[in-house]
BAMI-726397 format. One record per residue (C-alpha): x, y, z; residue in three letters. Coordinates in steps of 0.2 Angstrom, whole numbers, padded with zeros to 4 digits, always signed. Example, Ala and Ser with C-alpha at 12.3 -4.5 7.8 and 13.67 -1.06 7.14 Angstrom:
REM residues 2
+0062-0022+0039ala/+0068-0005+0036ser/
REM end
This chain:
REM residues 118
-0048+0079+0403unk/-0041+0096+0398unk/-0045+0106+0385unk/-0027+0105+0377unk/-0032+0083+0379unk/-0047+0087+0370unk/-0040+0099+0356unk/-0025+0084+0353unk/-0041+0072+0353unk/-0049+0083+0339unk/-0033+0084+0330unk/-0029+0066+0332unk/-0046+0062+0326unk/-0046+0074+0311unk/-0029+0068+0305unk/-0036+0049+0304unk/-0051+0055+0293unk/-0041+0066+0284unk/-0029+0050+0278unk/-0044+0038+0276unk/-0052+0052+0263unk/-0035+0052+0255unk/-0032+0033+0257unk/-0051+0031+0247unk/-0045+0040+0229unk/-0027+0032+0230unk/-0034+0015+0231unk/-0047+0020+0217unk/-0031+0027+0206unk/-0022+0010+0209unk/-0037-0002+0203unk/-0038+0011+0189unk/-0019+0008+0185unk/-0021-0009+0185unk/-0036-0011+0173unk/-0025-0001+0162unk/-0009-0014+0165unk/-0021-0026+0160unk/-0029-0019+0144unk/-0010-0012+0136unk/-0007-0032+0141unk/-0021-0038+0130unk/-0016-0024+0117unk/-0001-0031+0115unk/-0003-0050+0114unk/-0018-0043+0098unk/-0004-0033+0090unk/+0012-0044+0089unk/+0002-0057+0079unk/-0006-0045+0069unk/+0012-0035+0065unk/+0019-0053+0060unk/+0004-0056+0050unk/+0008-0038+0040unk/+0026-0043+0038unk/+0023-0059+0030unk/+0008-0049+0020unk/+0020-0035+0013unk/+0035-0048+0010unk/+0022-0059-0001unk/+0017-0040-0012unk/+0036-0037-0013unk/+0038-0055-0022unk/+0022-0052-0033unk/+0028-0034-0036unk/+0047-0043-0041unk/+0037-0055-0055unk/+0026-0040-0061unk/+0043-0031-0065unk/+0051-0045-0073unk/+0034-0048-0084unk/+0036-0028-0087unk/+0053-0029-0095unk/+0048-0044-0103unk/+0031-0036-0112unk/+0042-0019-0116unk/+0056-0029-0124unk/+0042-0040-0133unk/+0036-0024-0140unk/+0054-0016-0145unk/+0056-0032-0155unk/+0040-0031-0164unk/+0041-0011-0167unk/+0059-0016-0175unk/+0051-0031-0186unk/+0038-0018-0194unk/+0051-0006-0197unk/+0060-0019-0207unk/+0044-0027-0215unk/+0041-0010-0221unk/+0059-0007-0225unk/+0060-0023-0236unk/+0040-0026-0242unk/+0036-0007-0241unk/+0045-0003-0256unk/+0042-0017-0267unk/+0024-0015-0264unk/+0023+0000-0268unk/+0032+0000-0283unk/+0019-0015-0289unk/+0006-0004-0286unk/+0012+0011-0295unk/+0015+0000-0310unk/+0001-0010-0309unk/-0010+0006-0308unk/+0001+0014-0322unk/-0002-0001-0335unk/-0019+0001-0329unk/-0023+0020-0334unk/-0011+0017-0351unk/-0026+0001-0355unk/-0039+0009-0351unk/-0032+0025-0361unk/-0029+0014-0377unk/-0046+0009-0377unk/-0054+0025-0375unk/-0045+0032-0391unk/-0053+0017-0399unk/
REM end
């Protein structure tokens, strides 16, 4: 053999080795790639239920939030109406009483003034 047979042997010999230590880490990277596949796979099948679950979950608190705000109007137009009945109670009996009063304590303090001068 000749030494140019030899050196293309060498070469021939060192390319193989050089693609079997590059074959090694692609083959790695692929398994790697399909463990990944794999588990987004698995993510995803968890999440979709999970997502449907949160729909249904904030379309039942948009329902409960729609009959809180109807009891809300309700309970501030309860308390309008009973803000206005005390205004008129104490427009109509306000007066009245107050007159009673006055007179009452007026004929009290003029009795118990006639029977002191006794």
């Amino acid at each position: 053999m000749s030494v140019g047979g030899i050196a293309g042997l060498i070469a021939a010999v060192a390319f193989v080795l050089l693609v079997g230590a590059l074959a090694y880490p692609l083959i790695k990277l692929g398994k790697v790639l399909d463990e990944t596949r794999v588990t987004v796979r698995g993510l995803s099948d968890g999440a979709l239920p999970l997502l449907a679950e949160v729909t249904t979950t904030v379309a039942s608190t948009n329902a409960q939030l729609g009959k809180v705000d109807t009891i809300t109007n309700n309970v501030a137009q309860v308390s309008t109406n009973v803000s206005a009945l005390t205004a008129l109670f104490a427009a109509t009996l306000g007066s009245p009483v107050v007159k009673v009063a006055a007179f009452s304590y007026g004929v009290r303090q003029a009795v118990s003034g006639r029977k002191r001068k006794r």
